[in-house]
GUZA-745062 format. One record per residue (C-alpha): residue number from 1; x, y, z. Coordinates in Angstrom, 2 decimals. Layout:
  bator        X        Y        Z
    NUM        X        Y        Z
...
END
This chain:
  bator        X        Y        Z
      1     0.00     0.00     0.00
      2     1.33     3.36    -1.09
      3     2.24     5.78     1.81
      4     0.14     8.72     0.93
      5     0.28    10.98     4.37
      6     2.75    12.06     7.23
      7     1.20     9.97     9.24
      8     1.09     6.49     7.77
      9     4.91     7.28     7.11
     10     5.57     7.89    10.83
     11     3.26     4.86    11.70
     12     5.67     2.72     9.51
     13     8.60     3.65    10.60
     14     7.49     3.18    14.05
     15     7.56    -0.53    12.90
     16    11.13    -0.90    11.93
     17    12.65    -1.58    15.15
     18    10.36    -4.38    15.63
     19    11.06    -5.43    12.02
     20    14.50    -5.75    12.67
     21    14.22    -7.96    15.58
     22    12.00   -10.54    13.34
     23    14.76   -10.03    10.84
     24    17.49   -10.99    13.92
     25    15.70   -13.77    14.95
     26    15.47   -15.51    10.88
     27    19.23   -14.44    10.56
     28    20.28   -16.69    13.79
     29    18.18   -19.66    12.83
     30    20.11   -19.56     9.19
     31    23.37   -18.94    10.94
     32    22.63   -22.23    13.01
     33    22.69   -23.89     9.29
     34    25.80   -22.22     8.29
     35    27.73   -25.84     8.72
     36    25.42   -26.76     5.65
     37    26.44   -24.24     3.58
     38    29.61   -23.52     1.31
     39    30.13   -20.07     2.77
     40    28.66   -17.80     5.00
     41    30.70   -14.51     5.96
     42    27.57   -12.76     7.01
     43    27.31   -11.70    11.00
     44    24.56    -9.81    12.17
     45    26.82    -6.61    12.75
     46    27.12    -6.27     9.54
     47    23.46    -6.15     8.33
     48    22.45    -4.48    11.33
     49    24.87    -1.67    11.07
     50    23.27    -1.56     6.73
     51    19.52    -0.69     8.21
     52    20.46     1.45    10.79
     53    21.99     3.94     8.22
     54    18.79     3.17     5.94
     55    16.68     3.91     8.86
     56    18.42     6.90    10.11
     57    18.48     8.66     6.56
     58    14.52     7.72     6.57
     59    13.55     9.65     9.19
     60    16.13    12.75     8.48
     61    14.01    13.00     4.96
     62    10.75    11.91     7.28
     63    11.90    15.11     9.76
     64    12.12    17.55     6.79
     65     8.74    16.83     5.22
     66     6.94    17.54     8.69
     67     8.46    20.65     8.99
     68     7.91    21.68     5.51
     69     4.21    20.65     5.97
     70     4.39    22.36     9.34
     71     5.04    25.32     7.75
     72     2.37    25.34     4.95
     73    -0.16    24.54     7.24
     74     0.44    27.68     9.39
     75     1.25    29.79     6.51
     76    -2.25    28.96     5.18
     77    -3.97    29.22     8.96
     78    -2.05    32.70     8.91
     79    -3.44    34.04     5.95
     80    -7.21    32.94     6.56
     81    -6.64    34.58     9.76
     82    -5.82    38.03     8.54
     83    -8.37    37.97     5.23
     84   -11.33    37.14     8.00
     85    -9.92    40.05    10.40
     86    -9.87    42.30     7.50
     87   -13.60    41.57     7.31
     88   -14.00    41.64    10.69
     89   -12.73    45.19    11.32
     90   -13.94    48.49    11.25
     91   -16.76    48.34     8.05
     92   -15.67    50.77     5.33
     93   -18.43    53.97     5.00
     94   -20.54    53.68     2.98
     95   -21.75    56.20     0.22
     96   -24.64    58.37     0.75
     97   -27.01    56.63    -1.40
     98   -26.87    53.17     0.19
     99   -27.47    54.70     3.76
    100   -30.43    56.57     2.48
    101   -31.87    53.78     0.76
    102   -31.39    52.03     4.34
    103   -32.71    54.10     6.02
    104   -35.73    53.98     3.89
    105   -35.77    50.33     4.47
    106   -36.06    50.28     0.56
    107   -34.81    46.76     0.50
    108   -36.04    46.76    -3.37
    109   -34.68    50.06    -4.32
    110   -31.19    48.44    -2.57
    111   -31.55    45.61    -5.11
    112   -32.00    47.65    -7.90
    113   -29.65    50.10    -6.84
    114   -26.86    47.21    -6.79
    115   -28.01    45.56    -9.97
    116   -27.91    48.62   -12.03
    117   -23.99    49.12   -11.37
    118   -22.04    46.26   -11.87
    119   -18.62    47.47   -12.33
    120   -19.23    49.15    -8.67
    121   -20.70    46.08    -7.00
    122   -16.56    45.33    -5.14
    123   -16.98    48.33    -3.67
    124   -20.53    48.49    -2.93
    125   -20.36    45.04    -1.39
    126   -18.00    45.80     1.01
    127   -19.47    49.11     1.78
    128   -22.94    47.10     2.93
    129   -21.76    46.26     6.86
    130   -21.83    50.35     7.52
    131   -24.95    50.34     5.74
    132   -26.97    48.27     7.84
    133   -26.66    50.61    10.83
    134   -28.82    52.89     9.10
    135   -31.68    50.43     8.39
    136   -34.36    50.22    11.55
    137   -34.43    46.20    10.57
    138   -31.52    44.97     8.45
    139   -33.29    41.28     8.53
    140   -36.55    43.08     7.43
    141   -35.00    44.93     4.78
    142   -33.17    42.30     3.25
    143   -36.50    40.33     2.93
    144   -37.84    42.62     1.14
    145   -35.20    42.56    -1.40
    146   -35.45    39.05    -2.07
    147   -38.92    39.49    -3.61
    148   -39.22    37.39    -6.69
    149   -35.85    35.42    -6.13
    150   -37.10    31.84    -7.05
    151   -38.88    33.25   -10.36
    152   -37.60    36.33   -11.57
    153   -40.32    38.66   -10.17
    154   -40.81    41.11   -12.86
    155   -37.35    41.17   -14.48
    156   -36.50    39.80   -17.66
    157   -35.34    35.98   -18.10
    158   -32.14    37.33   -19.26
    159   -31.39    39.44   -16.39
    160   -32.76    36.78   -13.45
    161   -29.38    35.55   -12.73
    162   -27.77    38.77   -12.10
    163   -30.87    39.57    -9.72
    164   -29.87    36.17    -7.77
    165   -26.68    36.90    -7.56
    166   -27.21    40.14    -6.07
    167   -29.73    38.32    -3.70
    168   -26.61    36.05    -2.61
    169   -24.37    38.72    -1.76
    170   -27.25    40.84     0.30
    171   -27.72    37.17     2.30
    172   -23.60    36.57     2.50
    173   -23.11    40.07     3.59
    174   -26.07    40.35     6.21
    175   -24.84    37.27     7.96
    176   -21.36    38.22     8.19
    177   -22.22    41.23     9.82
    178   -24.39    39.05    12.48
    179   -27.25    41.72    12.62
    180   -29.45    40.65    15.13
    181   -32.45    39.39    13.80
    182   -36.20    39.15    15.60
    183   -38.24    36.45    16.01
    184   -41.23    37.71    13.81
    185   -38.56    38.18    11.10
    186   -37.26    34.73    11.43
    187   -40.61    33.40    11.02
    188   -40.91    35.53     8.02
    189   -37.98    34.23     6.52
    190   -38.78    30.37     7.16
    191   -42.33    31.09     5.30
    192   -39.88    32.21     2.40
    193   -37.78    29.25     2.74
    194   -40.44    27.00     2.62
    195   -42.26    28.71    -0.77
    196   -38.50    28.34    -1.90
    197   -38.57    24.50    -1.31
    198   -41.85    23.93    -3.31
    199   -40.86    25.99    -6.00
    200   -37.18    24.24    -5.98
    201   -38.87    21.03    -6.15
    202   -40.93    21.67    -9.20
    203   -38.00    23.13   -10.93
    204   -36.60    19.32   -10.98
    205   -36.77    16.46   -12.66
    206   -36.85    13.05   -12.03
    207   -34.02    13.99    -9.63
    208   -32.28    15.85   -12.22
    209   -31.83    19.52   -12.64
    210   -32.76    20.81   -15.45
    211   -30.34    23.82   -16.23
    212   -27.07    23.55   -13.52
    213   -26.12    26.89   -13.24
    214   -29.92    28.37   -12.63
    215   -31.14    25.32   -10.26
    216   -27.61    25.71    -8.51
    217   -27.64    29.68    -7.79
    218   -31.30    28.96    -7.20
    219   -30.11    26.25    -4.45
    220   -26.91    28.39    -3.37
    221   -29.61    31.25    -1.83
    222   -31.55    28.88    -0.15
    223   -28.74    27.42     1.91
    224   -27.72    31.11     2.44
    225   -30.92    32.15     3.60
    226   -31.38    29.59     6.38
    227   -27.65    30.21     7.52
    228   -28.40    34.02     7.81
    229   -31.48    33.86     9.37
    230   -30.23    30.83    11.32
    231   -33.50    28.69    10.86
    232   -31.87    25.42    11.24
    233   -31.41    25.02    14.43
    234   -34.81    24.99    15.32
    235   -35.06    21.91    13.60
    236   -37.74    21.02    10.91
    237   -35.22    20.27     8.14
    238   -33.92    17.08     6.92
    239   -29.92    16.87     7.20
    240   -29.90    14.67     3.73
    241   -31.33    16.99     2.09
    242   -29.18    19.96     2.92
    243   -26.11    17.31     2.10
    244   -27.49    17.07    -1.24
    245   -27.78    20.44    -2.23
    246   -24.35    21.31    -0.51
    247   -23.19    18.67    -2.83
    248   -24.62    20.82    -5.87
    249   -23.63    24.20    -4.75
    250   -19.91    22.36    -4.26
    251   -18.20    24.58    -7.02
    252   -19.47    27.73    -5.19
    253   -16.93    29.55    -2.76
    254   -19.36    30.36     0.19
    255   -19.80    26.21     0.41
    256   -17.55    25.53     2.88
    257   -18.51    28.52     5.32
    258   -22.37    27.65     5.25
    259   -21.52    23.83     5.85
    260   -20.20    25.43     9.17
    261   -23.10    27.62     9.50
    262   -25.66    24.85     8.85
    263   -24.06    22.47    11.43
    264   -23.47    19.99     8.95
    265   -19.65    19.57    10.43
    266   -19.54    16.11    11.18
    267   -21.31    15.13     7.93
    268   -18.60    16.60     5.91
    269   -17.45    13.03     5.26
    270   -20.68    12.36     3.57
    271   -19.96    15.23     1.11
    272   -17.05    13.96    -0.03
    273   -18.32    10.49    -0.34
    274   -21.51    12.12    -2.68
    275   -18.56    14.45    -4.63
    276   -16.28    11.53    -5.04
    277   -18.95     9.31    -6.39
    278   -19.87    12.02    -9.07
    279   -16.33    12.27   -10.29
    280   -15.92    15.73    -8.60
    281   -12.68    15.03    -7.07
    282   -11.03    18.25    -7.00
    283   -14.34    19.88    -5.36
    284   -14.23    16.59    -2.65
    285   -10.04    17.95    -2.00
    286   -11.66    21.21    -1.54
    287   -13.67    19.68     1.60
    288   -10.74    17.42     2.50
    289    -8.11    19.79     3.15
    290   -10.44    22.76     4.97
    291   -11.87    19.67     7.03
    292    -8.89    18.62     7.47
    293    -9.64    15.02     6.42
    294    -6.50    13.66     4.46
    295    -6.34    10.54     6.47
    296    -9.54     9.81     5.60
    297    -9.70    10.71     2.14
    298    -5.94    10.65     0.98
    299    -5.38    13.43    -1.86
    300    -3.11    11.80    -4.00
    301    -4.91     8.72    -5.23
    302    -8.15    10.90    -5.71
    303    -5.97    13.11    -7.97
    304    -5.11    10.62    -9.64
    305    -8.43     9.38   -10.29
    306    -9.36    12.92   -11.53
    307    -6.62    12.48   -14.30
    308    -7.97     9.36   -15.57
    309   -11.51    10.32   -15.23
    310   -10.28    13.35   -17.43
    311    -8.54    11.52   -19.79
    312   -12.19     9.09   -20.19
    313   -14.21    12.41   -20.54
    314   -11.85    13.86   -23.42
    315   -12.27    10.76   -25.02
    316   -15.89    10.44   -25.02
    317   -15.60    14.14   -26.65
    318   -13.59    13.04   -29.43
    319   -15.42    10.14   -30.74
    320   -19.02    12.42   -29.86
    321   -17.54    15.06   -32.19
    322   -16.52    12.57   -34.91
    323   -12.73    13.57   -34.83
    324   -13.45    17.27   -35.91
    325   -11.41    19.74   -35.63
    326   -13.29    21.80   -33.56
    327   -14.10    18.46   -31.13
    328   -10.37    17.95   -31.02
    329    -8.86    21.25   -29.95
    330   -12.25    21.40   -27.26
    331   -10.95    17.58   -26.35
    332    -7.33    19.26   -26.15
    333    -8.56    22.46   -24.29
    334   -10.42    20.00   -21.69
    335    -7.50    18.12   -20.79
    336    -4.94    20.97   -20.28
    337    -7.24    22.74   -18.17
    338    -7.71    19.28   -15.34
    339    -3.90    18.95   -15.56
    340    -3.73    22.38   -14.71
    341    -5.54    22.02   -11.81
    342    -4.37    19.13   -10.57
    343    -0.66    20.71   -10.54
    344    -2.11    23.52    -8.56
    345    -3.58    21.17    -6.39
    346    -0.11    19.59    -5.84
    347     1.47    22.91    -5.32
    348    -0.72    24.63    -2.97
    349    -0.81    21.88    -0.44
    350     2.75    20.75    -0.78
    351     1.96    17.23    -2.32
    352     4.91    17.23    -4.83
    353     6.95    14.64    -2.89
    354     3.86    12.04    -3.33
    355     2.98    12.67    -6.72
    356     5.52    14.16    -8.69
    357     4.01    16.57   -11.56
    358     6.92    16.28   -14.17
    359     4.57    14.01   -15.82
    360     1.57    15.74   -16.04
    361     4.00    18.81   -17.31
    362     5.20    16.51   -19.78
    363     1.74    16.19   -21.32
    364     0.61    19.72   -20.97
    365     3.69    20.00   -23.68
    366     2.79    17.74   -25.68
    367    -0.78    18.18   -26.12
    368     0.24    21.83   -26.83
    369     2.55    21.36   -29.37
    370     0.00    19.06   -30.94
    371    -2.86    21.92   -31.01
    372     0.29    24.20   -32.78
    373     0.24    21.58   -35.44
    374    -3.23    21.62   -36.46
    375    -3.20    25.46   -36.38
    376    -0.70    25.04   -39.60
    377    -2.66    25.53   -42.74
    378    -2.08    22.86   -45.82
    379    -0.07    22.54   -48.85
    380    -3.39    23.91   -50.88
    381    -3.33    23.26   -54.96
    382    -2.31    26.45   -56.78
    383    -5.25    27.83   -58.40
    384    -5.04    29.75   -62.05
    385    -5.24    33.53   -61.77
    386    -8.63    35.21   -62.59
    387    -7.37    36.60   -65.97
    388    -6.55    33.29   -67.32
    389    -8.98    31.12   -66.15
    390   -11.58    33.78   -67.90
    391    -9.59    33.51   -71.49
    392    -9.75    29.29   -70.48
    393   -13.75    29.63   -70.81
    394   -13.63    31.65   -73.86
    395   -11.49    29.61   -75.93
    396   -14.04    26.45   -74.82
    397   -17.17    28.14   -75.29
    398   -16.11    30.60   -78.64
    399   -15.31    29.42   -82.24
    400   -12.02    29.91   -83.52
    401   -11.82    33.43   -85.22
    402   -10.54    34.20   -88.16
    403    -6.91    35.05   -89.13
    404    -7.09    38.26   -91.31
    405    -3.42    39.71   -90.66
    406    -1.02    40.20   -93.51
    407     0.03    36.42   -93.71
    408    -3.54    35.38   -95.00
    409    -4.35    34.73   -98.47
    410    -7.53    34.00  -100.15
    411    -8.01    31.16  -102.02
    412   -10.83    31.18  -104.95
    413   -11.85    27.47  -103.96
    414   -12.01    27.82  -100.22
    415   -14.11    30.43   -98.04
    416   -12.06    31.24   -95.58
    417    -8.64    32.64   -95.50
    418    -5.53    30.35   -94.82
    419    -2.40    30.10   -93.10
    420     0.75    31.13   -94.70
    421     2.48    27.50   -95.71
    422     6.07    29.10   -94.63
    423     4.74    29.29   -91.35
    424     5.78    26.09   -89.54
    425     3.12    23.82   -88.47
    426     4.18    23.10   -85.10
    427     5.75    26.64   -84.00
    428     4.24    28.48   -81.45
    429     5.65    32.02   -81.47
    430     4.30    34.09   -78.73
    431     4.84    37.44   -78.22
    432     7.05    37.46   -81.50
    433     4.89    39.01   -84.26
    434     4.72    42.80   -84.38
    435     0.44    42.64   -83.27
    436     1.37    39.65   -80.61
    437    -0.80    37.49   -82.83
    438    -0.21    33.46   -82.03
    439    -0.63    31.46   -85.22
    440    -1.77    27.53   -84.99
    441    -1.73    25.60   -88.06
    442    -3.83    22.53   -88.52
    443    -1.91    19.43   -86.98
    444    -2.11    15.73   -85.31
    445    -0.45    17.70   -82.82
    446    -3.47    19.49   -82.09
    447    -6.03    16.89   -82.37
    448    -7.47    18.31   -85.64
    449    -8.35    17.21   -89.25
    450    -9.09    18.92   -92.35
    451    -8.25    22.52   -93.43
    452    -6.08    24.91   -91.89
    453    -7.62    27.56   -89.61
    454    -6.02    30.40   -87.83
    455    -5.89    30.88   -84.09
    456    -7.06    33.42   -82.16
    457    -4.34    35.91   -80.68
    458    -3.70    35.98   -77.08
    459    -1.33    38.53   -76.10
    460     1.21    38.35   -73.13
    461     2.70    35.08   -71.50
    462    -1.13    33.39   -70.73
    463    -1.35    32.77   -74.10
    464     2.06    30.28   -74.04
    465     1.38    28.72   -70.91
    466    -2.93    28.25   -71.11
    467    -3.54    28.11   -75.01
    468    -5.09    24.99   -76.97
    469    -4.65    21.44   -75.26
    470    -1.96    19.93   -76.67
    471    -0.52    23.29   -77.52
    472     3.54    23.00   -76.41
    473     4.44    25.10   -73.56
    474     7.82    27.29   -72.90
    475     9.61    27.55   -75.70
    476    13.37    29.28   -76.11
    477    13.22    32.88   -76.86
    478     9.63    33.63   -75.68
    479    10.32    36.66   -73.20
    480     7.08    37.07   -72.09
    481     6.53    34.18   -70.36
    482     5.70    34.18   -66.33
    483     5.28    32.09   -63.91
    484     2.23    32.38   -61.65
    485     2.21    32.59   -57.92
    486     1.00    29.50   -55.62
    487    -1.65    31.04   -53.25
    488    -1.46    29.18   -50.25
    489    -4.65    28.04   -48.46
    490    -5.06    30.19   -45.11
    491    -8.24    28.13   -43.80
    492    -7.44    27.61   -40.11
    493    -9.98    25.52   -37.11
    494   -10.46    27.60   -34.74
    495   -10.33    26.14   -31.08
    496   -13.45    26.87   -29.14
    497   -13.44    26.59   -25.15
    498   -16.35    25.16   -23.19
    499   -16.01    27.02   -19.91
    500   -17.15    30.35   -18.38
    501   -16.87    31.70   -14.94
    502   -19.86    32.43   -13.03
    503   -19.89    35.71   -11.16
    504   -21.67    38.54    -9.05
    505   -20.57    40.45   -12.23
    506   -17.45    42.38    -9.79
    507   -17.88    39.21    -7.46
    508   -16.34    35.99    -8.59
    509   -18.17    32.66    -7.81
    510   -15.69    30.25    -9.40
    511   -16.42    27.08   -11.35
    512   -14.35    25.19    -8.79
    513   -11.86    24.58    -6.10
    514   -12.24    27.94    -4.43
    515   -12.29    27.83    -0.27
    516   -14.71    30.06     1.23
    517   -14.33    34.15     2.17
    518   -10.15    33.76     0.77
    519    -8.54    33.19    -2.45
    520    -6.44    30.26    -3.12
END
């Protein structure tokens, strides 16, 4: 069995001495047979003295790796402390519009107020906590607000999940304030809840949500709303069921902070179980590590896991898309982004010793330098240039027109005028005679019987090179003949990405692998 954590290592070498006295013991019963054997120069010394510099390097390297995961572990500690003390101090002020809308108690106004600027919603959010104070009922307020949060109220279908993300951050920002809320507002707020829960319920299908992003959110404010209101823990709500939806709001950041809230603690474990089971490994690690759970759930074999699951999914991409182009580089795309992660993964909680990423750089290099190659555009044929291609159709599609220059003659017994017979039969001379005129004469050559017939002229080199089929191409002394340029194709597949971030607009609600209230 692979040692995956500090402490099955220290457990293990815990066992050597005892090891080595079992080892003692089987090299003194061979000794006794040494008489039976042609030579034996072994003494116990000797092997002893072998382990005991095996053992003693062991736990030097074992010493090292505590203290470097010593260190990591209050680095991280440190830095959650000072984010949640920055949140915890003394609340920015807030402008003059939020306190008056407050002091209104124009929860709705609030909500609009918020919605309609989103590039100001960072600083507006963190502006809220002074905000409250001038509000007779926060709770109340906030209530209001919410109006419509299930079904869109009044606003457009386009603009409902703006309005529930808005709702979210009113919820997250009340509660981490912990405004005091009344009892008639907290049975307010579990009337909402429970109008919630029926409508959440008939949003679902056969146990299936219909659209994940809209049923999660959806899910997301419920959870938030009986944290912040702190209905809970007057009972009336079955634990599974909050498991379940924690297990669909996973990918949301607030998660892990209203599993606390909720009381759902020492369930954690079933979580990860429900994540795990999914093939949501790297939102499970999320749980594990802020838990602290890694002897339960080791990381390393769960990361692996992830890889192969990833490698399974990009497959099942490539043969859904036929091989195209397009389902290629999104196949490509896929699995560059989960090796990604996992390396961050193996970086931000020291795991590099365990599972060594070389590898999965390796791959991110070549799947890379394969998506290069299909960016580069094919050897393409090289089409004729617009100017010959048009005197190609006329030559198929007009007669041959008749040679009336100075060479022609007229003959009493024919009706139409004839070649000069000292012109040569099989000369073409392009470019040569003083009008540029190009003079055929009947031949096998040619493909023709019967009388001679003059050509048509063609001046320049397109003439030489595109004239009759058959007609000989490039000969000496012709200086008008060119050479036309290849045109290479330029037609290039696009790669398309699957993903987008889902935010409050200026507030971030990541896909994935995002601990609560602190970036990773």
């Amino acid at each position: 069995m692979a040692l995956t954590t500090v402490k099955s290592i220290e457990t293990a070498l815990g066992l050597v001495d005892s090891k080595k006295e079992n080892l003692k013991k089987a090299f003194e019963d061979l000794q006794s047979h040494s008489s039976a054997l042609s030579s034996f120069n072994f003494t116990w010394s000797d092997l002893d003295s072998y382990f005991t510099s095996i053992q003693s390097d062991l736990l030097e390297k074992f010493s090292t790796i505590q203290t470097l995961e010593l260190s990591q572990s209050q680095t991280q500690k440190l830095k959650r402390k000072k984010l949640k003390d920055s949140l915890s101090a003394d609340p920015i002020p807030a402008r003059a519009e939020l306190k008056l809308l407050c002091e209104k108690m124009d929860g709705m106004g609030l909500r609009k107020y918020i919605i309609e600027r989103p590039r100001e919603r960072t600083a507006i959010r963190v502006e809220l906590p002074d905000a409250w104070k001038s509000a007779a009922d926060p709770g109340s307020m906030i209530l209001d607000a919410l109006e419509g949060f299930c079904d869109g109220g009044s606003v457009s279908t386009s603009d409902v999940g703006g309005l529930r993300r808005v709702c979210v951050v009113l919820l997250e920002e009340l509660m981490r304030a912990n405004v005091e809320i009344g009892a008639e507002v907290k049975e307010r707020a579990r009337a909402m809840a429970a109008d919630w829960k029926v409508k959440i319920e008939a949003n679902s299908g056969d146990g299936e949500e219909r659209d994940e992003e809209e049923t999660g959110l959806v899910k997301l404010g419920y959870l938030q709303l009986l944290a912040t209101y702190g209905l809970v823990s007057a009972g009336g709500y079955d634990v599974n069921e909050l498991i379940d939806y924690a297990v669909v709001i996973a990918r949301y950041r607030q998660v892990v902070d209203l599993c606390q809230a909720l009381g759902l603690g020492n369930r954690i474990s079933d979580v990860i179980q429900k994540l795990i089971s999914k093939g949501k490994q790297l939102l499970a690690l999320k749980f594990i590590f802020e838990f602290e759970l890694t002897d339960e759930f080791p990381p390393v074999p769960l990361l692996k896991a992830y890889v192969i699951d990833s490698k399974e999914n990009v497959q099942k991409i490539r043969k859904s898309g036929k091989s195209s182009r397009q389902s290629l580089n999104e196949a490509v795309m896929k699995e560059i982004s989960a090796l990604k992660s996992v390396i961050k993964c193996i970086d931000d909680h020291g795991l590099e010793s365990q599972y060594p990423k070389h590898i999965l750089v390796t791959r991110i290099e070549k799947l890379e330098k394969e998506k290069a190659d299909k960016k580069r555009p094919a050897t393409a044929t090289v089409p004729k240039p617009p100017q010959q291609a048009k005197q190609q159709k006329q030559r198929g599609n007009k007669r041959v027109k008749e040679f009336t220059g100075p060479l022609a003659v007229k003959n009493k017994n024919r009706s139409k005028p004839v070649v000069f017979p000292s012109q040569p039969s099989h000369v073409q001379t392009v470019g040569l005679l003083p009008d540029n005129a190009a003079l055929y004469s009947s031949s096998p050559a040619y493909g023709r019987a019967g009388p001679h017939v003059a050509a048509d002229m063609y001046a320049g080199s397109s003439a030489g090179l595109h004239g009759f089929p058959g007609a000989p191409m490039g000969f000496s002394g012709n200086v008008n003949q060119t050479v036309t340029n290849a045109y290479p194709s330029e037609r290039q597949g696009q790669p398309s990405y699957y993903d987008a971030a889902i935010g409050y607009g200026g507030y971030v609600i990541p896909p994935q692998y995002h601990p609560g209230y602190y970036p990773q």
